[in-house]
KOLMARLO-63031 format. One record per residue (C-alpha): residue number from 1; residue in one letter; z, y, x. Coordinates in steps of 0.001 Angstrom, whole numbers, plus 524288, in hexadecimal, padded with zeros to 5 digits. Layout:
// KOLMARLO-63031
n NUM res a pz Z py Y px X
...
***
This chain:
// KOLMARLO-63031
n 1 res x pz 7F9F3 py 83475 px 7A05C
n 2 res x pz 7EF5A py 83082 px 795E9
n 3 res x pz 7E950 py 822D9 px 794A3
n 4 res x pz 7DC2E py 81FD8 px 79A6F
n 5 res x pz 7D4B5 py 8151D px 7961D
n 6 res x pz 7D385 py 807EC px 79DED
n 7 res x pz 7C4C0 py 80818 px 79E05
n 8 res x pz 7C43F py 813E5 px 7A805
n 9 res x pz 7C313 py 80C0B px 7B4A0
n 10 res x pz 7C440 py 81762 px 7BE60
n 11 res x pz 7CFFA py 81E93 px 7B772
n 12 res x pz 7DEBF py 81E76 px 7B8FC
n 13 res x pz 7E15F py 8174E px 7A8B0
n 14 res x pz 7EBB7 py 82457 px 7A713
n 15 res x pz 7E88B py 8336C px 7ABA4
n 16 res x pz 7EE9C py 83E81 px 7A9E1
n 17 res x pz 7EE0E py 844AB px 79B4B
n 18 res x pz 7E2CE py 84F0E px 799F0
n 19 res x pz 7DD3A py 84A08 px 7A69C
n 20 res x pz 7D49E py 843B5 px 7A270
n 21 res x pz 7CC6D py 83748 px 7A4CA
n 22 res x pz 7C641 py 83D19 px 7B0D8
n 23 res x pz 7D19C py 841CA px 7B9E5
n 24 res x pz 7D8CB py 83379 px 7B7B6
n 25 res x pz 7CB4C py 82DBB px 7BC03
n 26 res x pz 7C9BD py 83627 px 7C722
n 27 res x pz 7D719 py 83475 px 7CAA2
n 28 res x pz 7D55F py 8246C px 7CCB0
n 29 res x pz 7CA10 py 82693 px 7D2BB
n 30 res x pz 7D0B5 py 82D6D px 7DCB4
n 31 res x pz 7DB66 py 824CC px 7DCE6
n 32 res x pz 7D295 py 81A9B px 7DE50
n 33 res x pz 7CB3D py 81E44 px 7E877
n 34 res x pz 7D6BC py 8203D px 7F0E2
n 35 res x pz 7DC74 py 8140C px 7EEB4
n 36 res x pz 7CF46 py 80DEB px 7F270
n 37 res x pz 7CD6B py 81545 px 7FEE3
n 38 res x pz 7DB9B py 81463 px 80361
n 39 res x pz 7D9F6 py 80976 px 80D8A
n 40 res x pz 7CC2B py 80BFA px 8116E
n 41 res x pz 7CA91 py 813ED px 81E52
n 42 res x pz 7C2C2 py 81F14 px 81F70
n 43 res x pz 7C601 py 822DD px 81208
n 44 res x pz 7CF7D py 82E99 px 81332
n 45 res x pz 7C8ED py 8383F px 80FB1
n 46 res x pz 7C3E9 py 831AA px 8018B
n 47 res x pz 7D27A py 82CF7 px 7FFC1
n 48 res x pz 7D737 py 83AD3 px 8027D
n 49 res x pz 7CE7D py 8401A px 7F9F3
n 50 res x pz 7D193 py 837FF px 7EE59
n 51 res x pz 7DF3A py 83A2C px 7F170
n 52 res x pz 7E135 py 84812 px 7F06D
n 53 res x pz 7D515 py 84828 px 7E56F
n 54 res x pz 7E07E py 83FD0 px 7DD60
n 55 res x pz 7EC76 py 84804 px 7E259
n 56 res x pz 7E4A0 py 852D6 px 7DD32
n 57 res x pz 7E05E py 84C84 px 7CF52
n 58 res x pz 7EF25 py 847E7 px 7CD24
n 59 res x pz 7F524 py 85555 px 7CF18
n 60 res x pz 7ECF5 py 85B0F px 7C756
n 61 res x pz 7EEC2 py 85357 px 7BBBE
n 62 res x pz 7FB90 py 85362 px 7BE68
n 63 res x pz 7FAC6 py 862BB px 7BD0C
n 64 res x pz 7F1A8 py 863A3 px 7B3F4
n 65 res x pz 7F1BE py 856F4 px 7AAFA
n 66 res x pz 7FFF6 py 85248 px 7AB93
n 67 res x pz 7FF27 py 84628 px 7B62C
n 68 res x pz 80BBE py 84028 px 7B767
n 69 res x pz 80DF9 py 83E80 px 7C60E
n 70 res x pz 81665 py 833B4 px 7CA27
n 71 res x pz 81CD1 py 8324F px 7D6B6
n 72 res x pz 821FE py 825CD px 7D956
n 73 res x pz 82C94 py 824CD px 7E2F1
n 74 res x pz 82ED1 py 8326B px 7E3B1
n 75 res x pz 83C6D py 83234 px 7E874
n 76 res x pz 83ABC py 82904 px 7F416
n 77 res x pz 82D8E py 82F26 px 7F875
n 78 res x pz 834A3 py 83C70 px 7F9DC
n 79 res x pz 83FA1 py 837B9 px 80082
n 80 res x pz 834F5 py 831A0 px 80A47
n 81 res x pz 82E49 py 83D5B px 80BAB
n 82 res x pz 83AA7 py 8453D px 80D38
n 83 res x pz 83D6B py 83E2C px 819D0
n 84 res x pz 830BB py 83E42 px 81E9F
n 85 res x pz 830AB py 84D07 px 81E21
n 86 res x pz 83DC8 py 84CF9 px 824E7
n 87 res x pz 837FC py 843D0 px 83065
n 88 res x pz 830B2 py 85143 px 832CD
n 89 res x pz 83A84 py 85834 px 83962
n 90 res x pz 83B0D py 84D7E px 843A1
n 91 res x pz 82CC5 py 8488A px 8438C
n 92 res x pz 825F9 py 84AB4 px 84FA5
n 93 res x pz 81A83 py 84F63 px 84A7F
n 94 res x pz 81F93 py 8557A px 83D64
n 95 res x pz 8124C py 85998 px 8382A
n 96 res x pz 80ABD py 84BE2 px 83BC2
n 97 res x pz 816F8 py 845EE px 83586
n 98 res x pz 814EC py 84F8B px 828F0
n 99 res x pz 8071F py 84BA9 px 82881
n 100 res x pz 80AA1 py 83D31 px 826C8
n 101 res x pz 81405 py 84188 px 81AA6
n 102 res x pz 8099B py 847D5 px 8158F
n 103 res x pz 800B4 py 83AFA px 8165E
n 104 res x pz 80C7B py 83160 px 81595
n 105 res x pz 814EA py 8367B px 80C35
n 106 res x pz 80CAF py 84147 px 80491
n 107 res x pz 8008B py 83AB3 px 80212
n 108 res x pz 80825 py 82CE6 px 7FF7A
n 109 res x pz 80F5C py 8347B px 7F329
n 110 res x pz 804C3 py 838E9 px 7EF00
n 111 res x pz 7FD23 py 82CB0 px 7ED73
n 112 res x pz 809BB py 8267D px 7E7D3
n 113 res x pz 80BA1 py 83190 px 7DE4F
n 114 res x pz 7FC4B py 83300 px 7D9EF
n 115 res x pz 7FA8A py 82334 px 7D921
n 116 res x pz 80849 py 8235F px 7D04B
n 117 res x pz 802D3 py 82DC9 px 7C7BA
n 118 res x pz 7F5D3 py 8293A px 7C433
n 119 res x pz 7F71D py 8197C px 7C498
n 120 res x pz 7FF36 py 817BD px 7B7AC
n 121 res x pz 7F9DD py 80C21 px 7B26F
n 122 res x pz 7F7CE py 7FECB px 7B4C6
n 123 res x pz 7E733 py 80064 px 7B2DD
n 124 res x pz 7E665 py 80D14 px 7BBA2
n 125 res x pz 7EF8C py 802F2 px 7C74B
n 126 res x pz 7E3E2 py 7F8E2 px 7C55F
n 127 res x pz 7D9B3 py 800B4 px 7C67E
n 128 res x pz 7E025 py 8079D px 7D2E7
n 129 res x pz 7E2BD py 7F884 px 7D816
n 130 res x pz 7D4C9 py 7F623 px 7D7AC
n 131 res x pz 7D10F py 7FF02 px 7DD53
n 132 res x pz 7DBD7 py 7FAB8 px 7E90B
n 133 res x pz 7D395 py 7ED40 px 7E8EE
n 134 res x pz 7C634 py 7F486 px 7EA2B
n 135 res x pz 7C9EE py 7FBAC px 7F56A
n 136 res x pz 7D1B4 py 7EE57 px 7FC92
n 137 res x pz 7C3BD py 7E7B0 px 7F979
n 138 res x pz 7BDF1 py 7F2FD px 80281
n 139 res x pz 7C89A py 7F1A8 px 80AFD
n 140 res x pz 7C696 py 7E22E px 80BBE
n 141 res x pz 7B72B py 7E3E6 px 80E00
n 142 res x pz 7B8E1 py 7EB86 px 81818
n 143 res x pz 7C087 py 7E16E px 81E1C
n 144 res x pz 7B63D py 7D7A4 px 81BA9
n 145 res x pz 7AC59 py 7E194 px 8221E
n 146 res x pz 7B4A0 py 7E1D0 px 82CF5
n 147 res x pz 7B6C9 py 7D23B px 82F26
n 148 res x pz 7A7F3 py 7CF8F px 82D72
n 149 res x pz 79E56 py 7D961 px 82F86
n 150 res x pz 7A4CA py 7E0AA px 83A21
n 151 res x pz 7ADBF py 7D6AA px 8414F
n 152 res x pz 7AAF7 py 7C9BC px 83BDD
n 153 res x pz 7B761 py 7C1A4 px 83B0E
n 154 res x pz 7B04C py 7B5F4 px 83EAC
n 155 res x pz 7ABA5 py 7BA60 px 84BFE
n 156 res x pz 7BAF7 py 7BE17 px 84FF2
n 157 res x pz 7C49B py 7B57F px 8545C
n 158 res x pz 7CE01 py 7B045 px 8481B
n 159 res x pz 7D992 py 7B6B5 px 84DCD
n 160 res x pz 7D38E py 7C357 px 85033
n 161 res x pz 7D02F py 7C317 px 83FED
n 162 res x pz 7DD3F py 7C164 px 83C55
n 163 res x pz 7E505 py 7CA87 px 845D7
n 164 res x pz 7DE55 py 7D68E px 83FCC
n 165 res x pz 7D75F py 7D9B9 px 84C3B
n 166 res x pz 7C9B4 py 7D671 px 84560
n 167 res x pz 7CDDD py 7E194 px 83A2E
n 168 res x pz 7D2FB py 7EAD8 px 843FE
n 169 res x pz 7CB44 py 7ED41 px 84D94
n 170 res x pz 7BADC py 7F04B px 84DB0
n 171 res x pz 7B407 py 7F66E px 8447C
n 172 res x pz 7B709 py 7F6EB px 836B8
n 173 res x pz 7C648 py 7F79C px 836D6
n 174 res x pz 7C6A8 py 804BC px 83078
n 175 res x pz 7C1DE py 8010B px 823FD
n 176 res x pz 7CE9D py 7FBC0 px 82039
n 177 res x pz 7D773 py 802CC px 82B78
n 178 res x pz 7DC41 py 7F7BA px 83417
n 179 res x pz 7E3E9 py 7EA6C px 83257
n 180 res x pz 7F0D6 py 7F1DB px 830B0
n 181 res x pz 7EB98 py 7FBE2 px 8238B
n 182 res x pz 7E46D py 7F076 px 82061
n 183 res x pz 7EE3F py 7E57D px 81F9C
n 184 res x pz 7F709 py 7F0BB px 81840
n 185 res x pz 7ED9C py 7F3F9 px 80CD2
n 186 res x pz 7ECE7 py 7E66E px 80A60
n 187 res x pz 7F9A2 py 7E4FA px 8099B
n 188 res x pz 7FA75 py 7EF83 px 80206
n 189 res x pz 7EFAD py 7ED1E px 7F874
n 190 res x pz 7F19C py 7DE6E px 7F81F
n 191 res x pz 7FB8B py 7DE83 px 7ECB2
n 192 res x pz 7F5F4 py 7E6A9 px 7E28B
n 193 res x pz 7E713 py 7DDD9 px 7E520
n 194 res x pz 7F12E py 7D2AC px 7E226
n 195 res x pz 7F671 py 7D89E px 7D641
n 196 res x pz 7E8D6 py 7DDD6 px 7D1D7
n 197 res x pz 7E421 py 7CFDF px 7D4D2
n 198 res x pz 7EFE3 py 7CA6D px 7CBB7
n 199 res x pz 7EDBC py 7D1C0 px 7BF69
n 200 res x pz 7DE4B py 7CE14 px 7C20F
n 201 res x pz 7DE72 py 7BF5C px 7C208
n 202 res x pz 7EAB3 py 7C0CB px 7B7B0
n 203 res x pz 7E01B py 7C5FA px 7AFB7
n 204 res x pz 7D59B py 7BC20 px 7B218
n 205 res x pz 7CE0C py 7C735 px 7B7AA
n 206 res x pz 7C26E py 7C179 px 7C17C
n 207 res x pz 7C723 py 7CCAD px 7CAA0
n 208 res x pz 7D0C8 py 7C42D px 7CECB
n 209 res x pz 7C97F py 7BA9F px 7D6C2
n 210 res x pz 7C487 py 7C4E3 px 7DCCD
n 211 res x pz 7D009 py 7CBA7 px 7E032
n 212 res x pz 7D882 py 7BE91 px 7E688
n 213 res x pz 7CBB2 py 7BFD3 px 7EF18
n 214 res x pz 7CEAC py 7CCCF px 7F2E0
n 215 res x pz 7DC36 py 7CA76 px 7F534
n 216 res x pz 7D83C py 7BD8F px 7FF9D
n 217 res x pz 7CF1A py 7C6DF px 80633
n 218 res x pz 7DAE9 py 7D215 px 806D8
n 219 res x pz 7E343 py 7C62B px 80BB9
n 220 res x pz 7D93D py 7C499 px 81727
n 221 res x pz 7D806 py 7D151 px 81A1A
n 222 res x pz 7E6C5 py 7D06C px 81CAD
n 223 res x pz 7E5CD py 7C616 px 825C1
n 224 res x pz 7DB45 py 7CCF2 px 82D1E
n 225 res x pz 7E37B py 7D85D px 83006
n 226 res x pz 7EA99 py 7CFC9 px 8377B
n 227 res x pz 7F70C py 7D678 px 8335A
n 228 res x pz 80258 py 7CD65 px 832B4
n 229 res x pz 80B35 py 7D538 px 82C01
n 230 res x pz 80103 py 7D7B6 px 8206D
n 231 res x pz 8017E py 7C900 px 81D2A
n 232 res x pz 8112F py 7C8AF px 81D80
n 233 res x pz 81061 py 7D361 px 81539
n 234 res x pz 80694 py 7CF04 px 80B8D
n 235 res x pz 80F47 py 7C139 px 80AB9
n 236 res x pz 819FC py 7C8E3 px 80866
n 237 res x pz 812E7 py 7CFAA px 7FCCE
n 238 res x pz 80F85 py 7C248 px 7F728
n 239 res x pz 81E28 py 7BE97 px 7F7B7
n 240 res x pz 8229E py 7CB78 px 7F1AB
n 241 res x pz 81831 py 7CBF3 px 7E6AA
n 242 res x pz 819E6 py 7BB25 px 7E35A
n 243 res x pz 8265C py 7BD58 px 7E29F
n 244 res x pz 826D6 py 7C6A5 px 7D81D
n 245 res x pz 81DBE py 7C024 px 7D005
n 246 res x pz 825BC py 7B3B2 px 7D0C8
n 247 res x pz 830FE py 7B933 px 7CD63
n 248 res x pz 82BA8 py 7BDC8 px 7BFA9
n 249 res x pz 82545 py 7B0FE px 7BB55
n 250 res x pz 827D2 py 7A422 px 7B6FB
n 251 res x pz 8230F py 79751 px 7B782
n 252 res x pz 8166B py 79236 px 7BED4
n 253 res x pz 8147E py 79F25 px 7C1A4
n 254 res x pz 81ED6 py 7A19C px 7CB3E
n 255 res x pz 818FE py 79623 px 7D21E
n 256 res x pz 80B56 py 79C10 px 7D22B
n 257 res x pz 80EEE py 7A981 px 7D82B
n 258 res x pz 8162D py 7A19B px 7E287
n 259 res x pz 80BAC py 798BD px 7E55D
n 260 res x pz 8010C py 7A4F9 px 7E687
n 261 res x pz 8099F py 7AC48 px 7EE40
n 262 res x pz 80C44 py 79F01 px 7F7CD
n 263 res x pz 7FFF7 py 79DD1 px 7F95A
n 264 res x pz 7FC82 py 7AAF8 px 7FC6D
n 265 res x pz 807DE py 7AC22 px 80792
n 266 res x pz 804C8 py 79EDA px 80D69
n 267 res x pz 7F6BE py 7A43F px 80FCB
n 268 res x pz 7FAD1 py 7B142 px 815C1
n 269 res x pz 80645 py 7ABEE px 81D93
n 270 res x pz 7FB19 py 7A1DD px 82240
n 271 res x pz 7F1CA py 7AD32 px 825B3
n 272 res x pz 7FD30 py 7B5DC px 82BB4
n 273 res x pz 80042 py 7AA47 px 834C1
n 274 res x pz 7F309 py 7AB85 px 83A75
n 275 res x pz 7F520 py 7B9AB px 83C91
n 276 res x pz 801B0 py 7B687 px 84161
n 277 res x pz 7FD9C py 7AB03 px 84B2A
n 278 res x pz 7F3C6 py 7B66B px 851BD
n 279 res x pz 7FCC2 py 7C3D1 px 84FA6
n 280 res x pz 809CC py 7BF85 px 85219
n 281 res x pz 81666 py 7C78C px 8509B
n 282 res x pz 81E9A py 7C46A px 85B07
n 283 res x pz 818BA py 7CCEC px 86653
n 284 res x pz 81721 py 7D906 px 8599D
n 285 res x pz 819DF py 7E7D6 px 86131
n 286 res x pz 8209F py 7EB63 px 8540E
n 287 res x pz 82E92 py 7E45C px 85641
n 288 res x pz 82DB5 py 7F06F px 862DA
n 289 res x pz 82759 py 7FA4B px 859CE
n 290 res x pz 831F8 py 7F893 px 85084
n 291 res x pz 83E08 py 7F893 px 858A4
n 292 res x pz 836A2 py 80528 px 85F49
n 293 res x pz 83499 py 80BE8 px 850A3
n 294 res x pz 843F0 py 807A3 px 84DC3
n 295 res x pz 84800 py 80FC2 px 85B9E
n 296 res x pz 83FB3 py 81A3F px 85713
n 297 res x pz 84561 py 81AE1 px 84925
n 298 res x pz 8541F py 81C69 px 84E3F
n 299 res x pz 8515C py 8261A px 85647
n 300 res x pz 84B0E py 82E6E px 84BBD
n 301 res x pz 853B3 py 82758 px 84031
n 302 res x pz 854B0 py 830B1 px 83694
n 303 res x pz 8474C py 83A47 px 83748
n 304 res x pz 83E7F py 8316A px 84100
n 305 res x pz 83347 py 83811 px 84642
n 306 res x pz 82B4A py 83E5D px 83B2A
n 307 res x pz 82168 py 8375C px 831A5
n 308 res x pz 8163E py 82FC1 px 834C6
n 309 res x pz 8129F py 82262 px 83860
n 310 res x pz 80DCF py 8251B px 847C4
n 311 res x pz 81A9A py 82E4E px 84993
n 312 res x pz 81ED9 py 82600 px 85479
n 313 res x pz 814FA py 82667 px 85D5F
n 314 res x pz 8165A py 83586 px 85C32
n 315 res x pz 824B3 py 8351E px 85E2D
n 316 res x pz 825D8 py 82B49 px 867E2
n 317 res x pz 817B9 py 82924 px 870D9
n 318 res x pz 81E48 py 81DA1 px 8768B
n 319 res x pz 81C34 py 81611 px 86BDB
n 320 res x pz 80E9B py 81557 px 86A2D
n 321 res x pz 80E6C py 812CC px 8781C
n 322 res x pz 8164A py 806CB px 8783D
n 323 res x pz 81114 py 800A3 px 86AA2
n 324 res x pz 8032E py 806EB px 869D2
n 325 res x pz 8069B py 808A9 px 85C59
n 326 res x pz 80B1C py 81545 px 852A2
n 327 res x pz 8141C py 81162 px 84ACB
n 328 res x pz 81F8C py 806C7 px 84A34
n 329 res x pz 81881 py 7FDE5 px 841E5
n 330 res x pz 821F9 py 7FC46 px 8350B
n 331 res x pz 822B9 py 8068A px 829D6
n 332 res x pz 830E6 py 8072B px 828EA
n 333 res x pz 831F3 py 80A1C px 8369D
n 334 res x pz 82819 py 814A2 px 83737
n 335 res x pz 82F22 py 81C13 px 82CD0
n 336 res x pz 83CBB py 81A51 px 83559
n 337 res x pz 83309 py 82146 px 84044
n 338 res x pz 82EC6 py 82B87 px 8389B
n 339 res x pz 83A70 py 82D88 px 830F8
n 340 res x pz 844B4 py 828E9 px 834CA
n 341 res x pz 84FB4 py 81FC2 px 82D82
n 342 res x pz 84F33 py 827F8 px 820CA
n 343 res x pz 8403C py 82700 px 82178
n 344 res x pz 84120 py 817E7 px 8214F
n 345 res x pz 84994 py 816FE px 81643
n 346 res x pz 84162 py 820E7 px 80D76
n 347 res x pz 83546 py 81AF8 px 81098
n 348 res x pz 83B2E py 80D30 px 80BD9
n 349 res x pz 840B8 py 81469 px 7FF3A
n 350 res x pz 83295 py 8192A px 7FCEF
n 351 res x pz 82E35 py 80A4E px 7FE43
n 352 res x pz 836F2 py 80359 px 7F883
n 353 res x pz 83720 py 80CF9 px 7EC2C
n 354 res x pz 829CE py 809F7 px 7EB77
n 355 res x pz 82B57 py 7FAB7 px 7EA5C
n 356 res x pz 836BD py 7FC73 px 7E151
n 357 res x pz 82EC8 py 804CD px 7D7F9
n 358 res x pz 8230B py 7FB05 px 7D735
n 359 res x pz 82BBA py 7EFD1 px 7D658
n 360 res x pz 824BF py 7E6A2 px 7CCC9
n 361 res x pz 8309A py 7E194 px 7C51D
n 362 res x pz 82F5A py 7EE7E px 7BEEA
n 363 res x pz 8243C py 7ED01 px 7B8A9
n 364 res x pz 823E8 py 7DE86 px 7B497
n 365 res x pz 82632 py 7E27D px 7A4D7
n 366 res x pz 81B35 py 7ED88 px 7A581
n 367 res x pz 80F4B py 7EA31 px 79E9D
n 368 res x pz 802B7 py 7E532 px 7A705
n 369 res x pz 80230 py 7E1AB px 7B4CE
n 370 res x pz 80B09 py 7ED4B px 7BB20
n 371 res x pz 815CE py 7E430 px 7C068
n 372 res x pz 80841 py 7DE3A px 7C8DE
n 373 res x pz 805D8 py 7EC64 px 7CFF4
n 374 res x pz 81364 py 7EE12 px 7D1C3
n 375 res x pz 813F0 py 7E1E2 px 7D77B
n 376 res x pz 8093B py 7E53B px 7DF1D
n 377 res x pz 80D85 py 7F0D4 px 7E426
n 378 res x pz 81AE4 py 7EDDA px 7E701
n 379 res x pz 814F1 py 7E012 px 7F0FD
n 380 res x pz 80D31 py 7EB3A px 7F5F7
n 381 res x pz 81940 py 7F2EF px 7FA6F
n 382 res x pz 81FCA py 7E834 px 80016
n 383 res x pz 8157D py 7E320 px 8057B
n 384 res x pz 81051 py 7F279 px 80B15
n 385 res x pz 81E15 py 7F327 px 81012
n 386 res x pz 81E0A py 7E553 px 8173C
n 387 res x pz 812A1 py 7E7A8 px 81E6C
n 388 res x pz 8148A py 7F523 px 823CC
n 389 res x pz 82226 py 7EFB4 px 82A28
n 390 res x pz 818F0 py 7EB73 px 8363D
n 391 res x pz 810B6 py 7F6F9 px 835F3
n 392 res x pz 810B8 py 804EC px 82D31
n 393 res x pz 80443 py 805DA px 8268E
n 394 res x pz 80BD4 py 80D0C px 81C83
n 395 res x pz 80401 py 8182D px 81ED1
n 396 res x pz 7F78D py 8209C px 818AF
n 397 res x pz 7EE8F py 818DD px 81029
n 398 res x pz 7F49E py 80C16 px 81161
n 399 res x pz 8032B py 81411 px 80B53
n 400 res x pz 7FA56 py 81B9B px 8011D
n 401 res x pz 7F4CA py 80F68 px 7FC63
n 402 res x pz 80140 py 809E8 px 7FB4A
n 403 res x pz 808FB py 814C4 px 7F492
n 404 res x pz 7FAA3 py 817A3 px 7EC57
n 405 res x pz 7FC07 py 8095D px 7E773
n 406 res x pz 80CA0 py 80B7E px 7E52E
n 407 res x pz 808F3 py 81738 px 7DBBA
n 408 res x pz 7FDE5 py 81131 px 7D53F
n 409 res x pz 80900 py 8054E px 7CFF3
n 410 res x pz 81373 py 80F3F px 7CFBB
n 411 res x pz 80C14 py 817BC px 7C680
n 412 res x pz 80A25 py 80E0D px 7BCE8
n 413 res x pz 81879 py 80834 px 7BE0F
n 414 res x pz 81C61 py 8179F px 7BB1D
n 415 res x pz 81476 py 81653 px 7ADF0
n 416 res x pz 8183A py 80880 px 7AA2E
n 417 res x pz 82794 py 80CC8 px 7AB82
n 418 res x pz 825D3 py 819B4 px 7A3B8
n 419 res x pz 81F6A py 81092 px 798E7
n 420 res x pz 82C01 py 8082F px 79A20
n 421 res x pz 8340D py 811D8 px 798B0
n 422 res x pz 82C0F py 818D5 px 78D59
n 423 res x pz 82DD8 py 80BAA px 78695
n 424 res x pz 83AC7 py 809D7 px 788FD
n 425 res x pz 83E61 py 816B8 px 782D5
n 426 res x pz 83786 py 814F9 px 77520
***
């Protein structure tokens, strides 16, 4: 990979030697595009198309101009997908279920794999992150659209705002794909517009005003959804990232992380408590949806029923009739369902190899701001992970965002440890 340099705005900063200027512009474009029309509805076909525009590009110049392809997390992925093709000879509708490993498993290593290849710098990871924040600034104005133009907020009763019903149901919903998508993208986006935000106002940048004003309005876009379980979760990624960055300081500054970060979950436990006070838990159908998926599971334990979220109402039509719902509400579960026992356990493997792999500590001697994005993307698994325990939105866009975001950080971690170990050897 040659150098490219910094002043090409629209261009990975490294491509492919012989490529040229042109095919690592082209490429980010692509890139770039997707990642901006990821969590907009109605966008499929433009995402699909710059999808397999960049599969194309990448195997190309991986034929023709030398592209080192990296595949992160090889070992666990195929182990994952080894099962899932197993689950075939007991799905109950073997070529639905092969259709969602194509989409689930297929297209979700292929985003991790071309992300990982072409993001292998810290300037071509900015560039991609801001381009995250442009499309959650769509995102977020088409909430606004929807709160005042279409449905005013102030013409609804208060407890209709903030139990997502005013975001879910009327016109304009689509835009942003429902409370549930919506209160995961946020979750998921959330800590790299921190982390962006971060290396902005630690550079006196004026961006950064603007940016903590983005992240209140992302905050109330959150407590719109109504979604309970997206405001545990996004405490629990305040806890998880403050607690790092205590742990490596000294001084006043410890105190300073812990007083942002008090602040911060004394606000969102005070707006989850309104949530809370109209949505309550204690009359929740998942407690029975959950001891129903657990039955299911041990009677399929070691195949389950063949891959795919919805599986269950296919297998079982009583379900859907007694819960109105398709699926048993909790990631983990689903892939017990689908898979069985061994499907459970490879799926976690797959996770949790992902957190350990972007696990900041790592990266806290590199040069620059790395250890920030791995921060970022490691509060972004657990907090992914949190909030899909009460529902599995683990699924299409809202799974390739995540794993596209996983490869973009992994990529660069890949370069910054050959470096290390190119320096270690002289």
């Amino acid at each position: 990979m040659a150098d490219l340099p910094s002043r090409h705005p629209i261009c990975f900063s490294t491509f492919p030697a012989g490529s040229g200027k042109f095919v690592s512009c082209l490429a980010f474009l692509l890139l770039a595009a997707y990642l901006l029309v990821l969590p907009i509805s109605h966008t499929i076909a433009v995402r699909n198309l710059a999808f397999f525009l960049l599969c194309g590009i990448t195997f190309w110049c991986a034929w023709r101009h030398r592209l080192r392809l990296h595949f992160p997390l090889m070992t666990p992925w195929l182990l994952y997908g080894a099962i899932a093709f197993f689950s075939l000879f007991h799905a109950v509708s073997p070529f639905w279920s092969l259709g969602e490993i194509k989409k689930e498993i297929g297209y979700g290593i292929l985003t991790l794999m071309l992300t990982a290849s072409w993001v292998r710098n810290i300037e071509s990871l900015e560039k991609l992150i801001l381009v995250v924040i442009v499309s959650n600034i769509l995102t977020i104005t088409a909430i606004l659209h929807k709160i005042t133009a279409i449905d005013p907020f102030w013409q609804a009763p208060f407890w209709r705002v903030i139990d997502g019903l005013l975001l879910n149901t009327g016109d304009g919903k689509s835009l942003y794909n429902g409370v549930g998508n919506l209160s995961t993208y946020l979750i998921t986006t959330l800590p790299f517009i921190v982390a962006y935000t971060f290396q902005r106002l630690h550079a006196r940048h004026w961006s950064g005003s603007s940016l903590i004003f983005l992240l209140a309005l992302n905050l109330l876009a959150l407590l719109l959804t109504g979604n309970r379980m997206g405001l545990i979760t996004a405490i629990v990624e305040i806890i998880f990232a403050s607690t790092f960055i205590a742990m490596q300081q000294r001084g006043y500054r410890i105190f300073k992380t812990i007083f942002i970060a008090a602040v911060s979950i004394i606000l969102i436990s005070y707006l989850l408590n309104s949530v809370l006070s109209i949505r309550s838990t204690s009359s929740d159908i998942r407690w029975d949806i959950w001891s129903w998926s657990i039955n299911d599971i041990l009677l399929h334990p070691f195949h389950g029923m063949g891959f795919g979220r919805t599986v269950m109402t296919v297998a079982n039509s009583d379900f859907p009739k007694e819960f109105r719902l398709e699926h048993a509400h909790n990631m983990i579960l689903n892939k017990g369902i689908q898979m069985g026992i061994p499907g459970m356990l490879a799926f976690l493997m797959l996770y949790c190899s992902s957190l350990f792999f972007l696990w900041p500590r790592r990266t806290l001697h590199a040069s620059g701001s790395l250890w920030v994005y791995a921060l970022a993307a490691s509060t972004m698994s657990v907090g992914v992970f949190m909030k899909n325990m009460t529902d599995d939105f683990f699924v299409s866009h809202n799974a390739f965002l995540y794993w596209t975001l996983v490869g973009m950080v992994l990529g660069v971690l890949e370069t910054n440890r050959k470096k290390a170990t190119e320096k270690n050897e002289r």
